[in-house]
N, C-alpha and C positions, 0 to 999 in steps of 0.2 A: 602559505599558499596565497597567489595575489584575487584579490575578487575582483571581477573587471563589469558587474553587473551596472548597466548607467541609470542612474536617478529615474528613466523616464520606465523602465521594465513595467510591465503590468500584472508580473508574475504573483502570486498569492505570495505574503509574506506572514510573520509572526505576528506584526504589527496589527495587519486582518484580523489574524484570529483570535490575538485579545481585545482589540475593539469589538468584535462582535461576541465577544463573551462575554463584554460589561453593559453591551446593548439589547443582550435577548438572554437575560438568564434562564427563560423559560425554555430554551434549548438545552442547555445543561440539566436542566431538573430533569428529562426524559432521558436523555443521553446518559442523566448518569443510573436513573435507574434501569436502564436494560443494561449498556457497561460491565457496571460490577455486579448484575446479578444474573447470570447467567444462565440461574437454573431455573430462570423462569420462566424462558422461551424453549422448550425441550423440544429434542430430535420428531415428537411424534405432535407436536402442534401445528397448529397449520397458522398460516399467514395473518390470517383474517383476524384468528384469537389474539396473535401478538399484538394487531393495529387496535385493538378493542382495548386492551391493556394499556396503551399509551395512548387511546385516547381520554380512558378511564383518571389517567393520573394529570393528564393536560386539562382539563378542564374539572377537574376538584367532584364528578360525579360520586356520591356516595348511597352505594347500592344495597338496599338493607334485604335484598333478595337472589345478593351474590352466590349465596350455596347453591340454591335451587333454582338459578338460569343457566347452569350447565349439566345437559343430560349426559348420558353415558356415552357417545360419539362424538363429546368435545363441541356439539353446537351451541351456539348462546341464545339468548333468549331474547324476544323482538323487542322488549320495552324494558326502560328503565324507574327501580320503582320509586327513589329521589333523586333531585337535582338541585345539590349545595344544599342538603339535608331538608328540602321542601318536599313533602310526599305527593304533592298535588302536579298532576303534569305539566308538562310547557306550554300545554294551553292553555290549560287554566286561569295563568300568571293574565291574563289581557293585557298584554302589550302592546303599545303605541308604534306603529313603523317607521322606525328614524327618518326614512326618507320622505313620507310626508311633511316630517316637523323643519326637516332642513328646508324644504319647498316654501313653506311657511314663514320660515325662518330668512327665505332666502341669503344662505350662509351653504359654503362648502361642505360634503357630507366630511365628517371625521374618518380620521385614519380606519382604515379596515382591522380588526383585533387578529392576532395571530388564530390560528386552528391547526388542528392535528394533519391536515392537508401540505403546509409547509414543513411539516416533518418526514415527509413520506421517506418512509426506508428503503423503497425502492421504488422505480415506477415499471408500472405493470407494462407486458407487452406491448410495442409500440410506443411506448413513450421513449423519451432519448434521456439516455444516462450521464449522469455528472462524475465526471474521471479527473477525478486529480495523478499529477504526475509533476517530476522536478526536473526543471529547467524552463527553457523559453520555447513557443514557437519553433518546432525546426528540430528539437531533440530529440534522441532518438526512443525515447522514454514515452513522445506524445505520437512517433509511428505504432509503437508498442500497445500505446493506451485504445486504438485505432483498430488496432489487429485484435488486440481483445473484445473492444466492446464498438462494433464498425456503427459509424452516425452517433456515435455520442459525442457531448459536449465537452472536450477536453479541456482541464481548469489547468493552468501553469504555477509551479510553487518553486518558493525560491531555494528551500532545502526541504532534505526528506522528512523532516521532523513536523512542517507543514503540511504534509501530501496528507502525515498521519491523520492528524488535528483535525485538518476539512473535512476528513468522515466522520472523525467520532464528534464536530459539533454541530450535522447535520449539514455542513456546507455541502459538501461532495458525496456522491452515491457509493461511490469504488476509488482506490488508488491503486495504479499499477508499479511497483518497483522493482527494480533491478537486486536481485540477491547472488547471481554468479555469471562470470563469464569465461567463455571456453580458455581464455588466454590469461589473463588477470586474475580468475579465479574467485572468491567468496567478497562479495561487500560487506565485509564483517561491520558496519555504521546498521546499515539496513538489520540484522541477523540482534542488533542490539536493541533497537528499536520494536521489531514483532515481540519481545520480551515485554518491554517497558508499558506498552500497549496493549489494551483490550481486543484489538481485531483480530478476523480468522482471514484464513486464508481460502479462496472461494475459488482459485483456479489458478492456472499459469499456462505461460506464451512463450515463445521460444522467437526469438527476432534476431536474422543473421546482419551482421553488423559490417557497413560497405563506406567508407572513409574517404574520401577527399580534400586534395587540396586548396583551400578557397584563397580568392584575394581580391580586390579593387578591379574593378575594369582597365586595362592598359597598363598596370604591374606586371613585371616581370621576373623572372627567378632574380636575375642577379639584381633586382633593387631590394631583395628583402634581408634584413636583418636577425628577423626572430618569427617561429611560427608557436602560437597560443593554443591551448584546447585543454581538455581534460586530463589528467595525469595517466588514465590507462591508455587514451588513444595515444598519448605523446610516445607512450610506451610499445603500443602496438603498431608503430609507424615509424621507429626509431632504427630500422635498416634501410628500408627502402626509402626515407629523409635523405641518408646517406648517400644511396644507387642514385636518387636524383641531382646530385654535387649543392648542397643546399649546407651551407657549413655557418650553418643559423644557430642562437639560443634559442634551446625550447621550455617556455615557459608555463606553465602551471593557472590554470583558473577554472572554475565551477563544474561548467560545463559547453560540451562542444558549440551546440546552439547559441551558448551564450557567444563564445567564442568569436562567432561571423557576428552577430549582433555587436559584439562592441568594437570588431574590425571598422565595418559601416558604417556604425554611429561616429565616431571617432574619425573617421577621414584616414586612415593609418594605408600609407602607401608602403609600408617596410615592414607591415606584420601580414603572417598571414593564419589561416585559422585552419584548421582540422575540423572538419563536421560533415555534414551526409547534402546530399545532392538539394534537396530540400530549405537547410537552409540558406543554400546559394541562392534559389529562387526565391526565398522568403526577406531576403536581403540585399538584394542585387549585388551579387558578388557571382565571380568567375571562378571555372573551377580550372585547377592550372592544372591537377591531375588527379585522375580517377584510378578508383580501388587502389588506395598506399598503403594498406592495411598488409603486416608481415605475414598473414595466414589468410589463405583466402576461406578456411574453414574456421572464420572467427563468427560468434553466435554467443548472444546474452540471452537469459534465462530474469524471466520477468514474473513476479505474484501478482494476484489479483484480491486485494483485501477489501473486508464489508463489513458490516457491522455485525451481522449477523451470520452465523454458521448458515451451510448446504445441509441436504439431507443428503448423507451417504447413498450409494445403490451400488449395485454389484452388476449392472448391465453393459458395465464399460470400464475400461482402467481406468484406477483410483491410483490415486498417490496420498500419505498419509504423511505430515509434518509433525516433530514432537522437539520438546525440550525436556531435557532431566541433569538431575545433578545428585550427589550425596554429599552428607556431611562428614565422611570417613575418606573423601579421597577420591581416585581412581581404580581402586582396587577391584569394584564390582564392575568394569565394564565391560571383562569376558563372559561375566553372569546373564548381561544384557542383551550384551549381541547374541548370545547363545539361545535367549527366548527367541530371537528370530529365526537364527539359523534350522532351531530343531522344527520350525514347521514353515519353513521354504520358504520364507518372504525374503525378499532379494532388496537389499536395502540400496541406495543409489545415492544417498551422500552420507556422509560423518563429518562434521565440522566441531572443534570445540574452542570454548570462549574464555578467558580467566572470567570469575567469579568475582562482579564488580564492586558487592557488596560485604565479597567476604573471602580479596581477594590471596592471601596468603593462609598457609595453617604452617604452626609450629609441631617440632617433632622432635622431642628429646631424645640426644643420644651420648651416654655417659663416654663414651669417646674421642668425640670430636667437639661435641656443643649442642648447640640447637640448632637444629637442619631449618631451614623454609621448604616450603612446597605450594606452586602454585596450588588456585582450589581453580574445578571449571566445570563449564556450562556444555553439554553436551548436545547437537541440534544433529539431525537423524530423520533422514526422510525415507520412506519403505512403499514400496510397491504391492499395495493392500488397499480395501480401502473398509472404514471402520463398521460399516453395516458385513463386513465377513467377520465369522464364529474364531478364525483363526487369531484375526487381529483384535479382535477383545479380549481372546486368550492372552496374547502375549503380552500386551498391552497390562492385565491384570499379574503377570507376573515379574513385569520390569518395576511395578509398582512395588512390587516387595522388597526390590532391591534398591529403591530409590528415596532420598530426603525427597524429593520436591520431580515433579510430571506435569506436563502441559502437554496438550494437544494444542498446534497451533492449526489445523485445520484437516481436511479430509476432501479432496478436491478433486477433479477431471483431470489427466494427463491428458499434454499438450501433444494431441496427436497427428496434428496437420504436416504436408508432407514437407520438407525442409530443405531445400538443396544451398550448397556453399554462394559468399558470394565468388564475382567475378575474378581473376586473378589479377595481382598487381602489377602496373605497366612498367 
């Protein structure tokens, strides 16, 4: 697949986020202990205990009265009784205030030292969220990010592998990704990923997907040669390309946005790009023709990931994400589905994945040889959500049947009202 991303993108890349992992280790150290430990932010804590916790381990506090400053409703306690194993307060210490001695000094005050404030795990009401999403400007990934989280700061990443990263190393508050679409079906990249990775999944958006053909100002159909865009839109735009006598190659790159982006950058008067109305206007390009998309009932389906779990509630539809696998096969997965069926949860996808780490199983057979069989990953979203008695149930009895269970989140279905886009001309 060709990348047509130009040198000047401003898109978050890999490059970012190892530099800034060898620049602020002290972001990792937090990250990784909430991360991989998961059980120590539970369903029934609240907010405040979490941030008390990372700020307990960001600034090396050691509390020789940790048992007994938390009562029995989980509050804490207003003082702490050392700091860096001095038991005597912060006042005590008589401190000189730097900005005197810089006055003094007449020299620049020194860098500001990091605090548990630039870690913030989320920002509270009214503050604007940091949305990582992949692509450029103009993609339909940052309408999406837009729709989910409206007035936040959308961050641009060059792949999804990055959208991950920017959360879990504090760069970004949420990532919104693409996991299926009406027409093209599962982004099994993404489906690998929520695996690989520590995040949950905290919501999902449903964004009906409306196509266009872009090009240069004063191009014309018959000066183009090849029109560029994503492999699915290329795919969902591959009749009516036809209906409009357009007997072009169509070429293969990152993403749509990107697409117009490197039409424009590039001066290309014989390509044209596949992407949303949006980023014609982001890029000054023309759109030669609206809604090309072969279904006018075409609609991606977008997660919303965070560092930390929701708390389930039963006030509203839930949707429940999970992964399982066993080490025997496929054999138990009518045992599985069957936890669900016998108490009515209505499951609303089945997707499965080979088993990457353990992708083949051997299986003697004095007949013929030794058979292969793939092994695979089973991803299962159910219309439940996990504060109901029902779906603990099941949930507890899939576990019987199961080597390996994840919960990948327990979240809001996307209930906003949703009509097709426009039809194609």
């Amino acid at each position: 697949m060709q990348t047509l991303t130009p040198p000047t993108s401003n898109a978050l890349n890999l490059n970012h986020v190892i530099r800034t992992r060898r620049l602020a280790p002290t972001r990792l150290s937090v990250k990784c202990a909430y991360a991989f430990e998961p059980a120590s932010y539970g369903v029934g804590s609240s907010r405040a205990d979490w941030q008390s916790s990372c700020a307990i381990l960001a600034s090396k506090v050691v509390s020789q009265e940790q048992s007994s400053s938390v009562d029995k409703n989980g509050g804490t306690a207003d003082h702490v009784a050392a700091v860096n194993g001095h038991k005597a307060a912060v006042s005590d210490f008589q401190l000189v205030p730097i900005g005197n001695l810089a006055e003094a000094n007449n020299k620049p005050l020194p860098p500001k030292p990091l605090t548990i404030s630039d870690f913030s795990p989320a920002p509270m009401h009214g503050s604007k969220l940091r949305v990582a999403y992949q692509g450029v400007p103009g993609a339909y990934s940052e309408a999406a990010a837009g729709k989910a989280y409206p007035n936040c700061e959308a961050i641009p990443c060059d792949q999804f592998e990055v959208a991950f990263q920017a959360v879990e190393l504090w760069i970004a508050d949420r990532a919104v990704l693409p996991v299926e679409n009406s027409l093209g079906g599962s982004i099994h990249r993404n489906y690998d990923l929520l695996l690989r990775h520590r995040l949950h999944i905290v919501g999902e958006v449903q964004l009906p997907v409306h196509h266009c053909l872009l090009a240069l100002p004063g191009v014309r159909k018959d000066f183009l040669t090849r029109v560029i865009s994503h492999p699915q839109a290329l795919s969902q735009c591959e009749h009516t390309l036809t209906k409009l006598g357009l007997n072009v190659a169509r070429e293969a790159v990152d993403d749509t946005a990107g697409a117009a982006e490197f039409v424009a950058t590039n001066n290309l008067r014989d390509t044209a790009a596949i992407a949303s109305a949006r980023a014609a206007e982001l890029y000054g390009l023309n759109v030669m023709a609206d809604g090309i998309q072969d279904d006018p009932s075409n609609v991606t389906r977008f997660v919303m990931l965070a560092r930390e779990p929701i708390i389930p509630r039963t006030d509203r539809p839930f949707k429940t994400s999970i992964v399982f696998a066993h080490d025997k096969g496929t054999s138990v997965l009518f045992k599985v589905l069957s936890a669900f069926a016998f108490r009515n949860i209505s499951l609303t996808k089945i997707e499965s994945r080979p088993h990457r780490n353990r992708p083949i199983r051997l299986v003697d057979d004095a007949n013929v040889g030794t058979a292969k069989h793939f092994e695979y990953l089973f991803y299962v979203d159910f219309e439940a959500s996990m504060a109901e008695v029902r779906a603990q149930n099941a949930l507890a009895e899939v576990q019987e049947f199961t080597s390996f269970l994840r919960v990948l989140g327990s979240y809001p279905m996307d209930m906003t009202p949703w009509s097709p886009s426009s039809p194609p001309h």
